[in-house]
N, C-alpha and C positions, 0 to 999 in steps of 0.2 A: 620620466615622471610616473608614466602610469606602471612602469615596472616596481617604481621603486614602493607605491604604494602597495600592489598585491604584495611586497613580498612581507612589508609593513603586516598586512591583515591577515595573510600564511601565518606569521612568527607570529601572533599574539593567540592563536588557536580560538576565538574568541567569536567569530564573525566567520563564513564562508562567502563567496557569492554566490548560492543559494538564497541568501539571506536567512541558514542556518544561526542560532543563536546557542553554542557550544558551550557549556562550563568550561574554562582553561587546563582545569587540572584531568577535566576526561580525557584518553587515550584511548581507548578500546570501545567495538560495540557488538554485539553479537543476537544474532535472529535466529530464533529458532524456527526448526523445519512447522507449519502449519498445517494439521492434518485436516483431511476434509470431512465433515461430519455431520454434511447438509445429505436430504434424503434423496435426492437426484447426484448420481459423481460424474462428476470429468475427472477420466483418470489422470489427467497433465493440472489438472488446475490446482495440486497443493505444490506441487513444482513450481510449476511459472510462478504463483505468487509471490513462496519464497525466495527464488532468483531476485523476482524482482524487487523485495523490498532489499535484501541482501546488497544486490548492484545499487539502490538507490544510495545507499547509507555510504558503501564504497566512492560512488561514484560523485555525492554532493559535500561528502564533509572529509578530513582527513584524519578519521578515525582510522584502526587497526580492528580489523573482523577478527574476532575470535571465536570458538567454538560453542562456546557457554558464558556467562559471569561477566559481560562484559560493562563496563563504568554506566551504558546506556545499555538497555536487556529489552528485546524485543519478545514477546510469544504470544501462541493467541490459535485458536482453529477459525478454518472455513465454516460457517453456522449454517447456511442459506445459498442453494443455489436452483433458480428454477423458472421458468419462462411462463408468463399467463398473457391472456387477450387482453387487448388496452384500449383498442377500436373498434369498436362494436358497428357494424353496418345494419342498415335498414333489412338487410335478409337475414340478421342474428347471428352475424360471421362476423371472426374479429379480420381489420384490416391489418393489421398492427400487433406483433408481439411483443413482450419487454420481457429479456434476461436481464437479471438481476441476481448481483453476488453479495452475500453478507459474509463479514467476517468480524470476530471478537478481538479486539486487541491488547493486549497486557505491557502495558511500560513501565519501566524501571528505571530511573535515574540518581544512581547510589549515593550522589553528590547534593541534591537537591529534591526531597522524600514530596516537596509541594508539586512537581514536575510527573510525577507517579501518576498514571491513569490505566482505565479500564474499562474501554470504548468500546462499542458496535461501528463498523463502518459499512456503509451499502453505495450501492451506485449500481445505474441500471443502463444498458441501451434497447432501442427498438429496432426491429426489424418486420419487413414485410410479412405480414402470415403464408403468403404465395410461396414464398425461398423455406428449405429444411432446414431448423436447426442446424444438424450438424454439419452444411453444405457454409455456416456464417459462425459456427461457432468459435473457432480461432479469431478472425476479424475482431468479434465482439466482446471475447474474453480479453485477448491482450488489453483493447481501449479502456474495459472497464476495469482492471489491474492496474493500470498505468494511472486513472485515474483515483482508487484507493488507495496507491503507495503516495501518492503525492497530498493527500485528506491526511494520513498515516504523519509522515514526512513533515507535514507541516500543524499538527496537533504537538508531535513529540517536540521538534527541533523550532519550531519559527513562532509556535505558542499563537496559536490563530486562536 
């Protein structure tokens, strides 16, 4: 039963379990590379973005990645990337950092023009002021990518 349903909701292209909400007639989707153009760079972070908005699209719907022009068009740069004090201690020391990544995003959906946007998305985490950035900046980068591809993810596809 429960096979015959998934194959039900596969074949109507219509529905994922993502709880993607797909036009039937899309096929294709393609993300463009994200340059960084915030005034502080990680040299990995137009990468890993990309990867990962790329693996999400791959990996939640059963679209076909293509290079450019795809029925959904993803593009957009890194805006913002940069770490301030958050907790201020009684001695004027922060306890507490927050990186924070912004990114512009450009959507395209050739099938349905009301679906089209052109977002900012941000997300931040904290870390102790004690620890060096770049001794947490991988940890804190992936989680706050992971968490904008899924903002992204679900603006374009699930219509939040």
């Amino acid at each position: 039963m429960v096979l015959l349903l998934a194959l039900v909701c596969q074949g109507c292209g219509i529905y994922s379990f993502s709880g993607a909400s797909i036009p039937p007639e899309a096929k294709t989707v393609s993300v463009q590379y994200f340059p960084n153009q915030a005034q502080l760079i990680n040299p990995t972070l137009s990468n890993d973005f990309t990867t990962a908005l790329r693996d999400a699209m791959m990996n939640q719907t059963s679209l076909d990645m293509v290079d450019s022009g795809g029925d959904l068009a993803f593009e957009g740069e890194i805006t913002d990337y940069r770490t301030t004090p958050v907790a201020i201690t009684a001695g004027q020391t922060a306890a507490l950092n927050r990186l924070t990544i912004t990114v512009n995003v450009r959507f395209v959906n050739v099938f349905d023009e009301t679906k089209n946007f052109e977002t900012r998305f941000s997300h931040y985490e904290d870390y102790p002021s004690e620890q060096d950035l770049n001794a947490v900046q991988e940890s804190l980068t992936g989680t706050i990518i992971e968490a904008l591809v899924e903002d992204i993810f679900n603006k374009a596809l699930v219509n939040w």
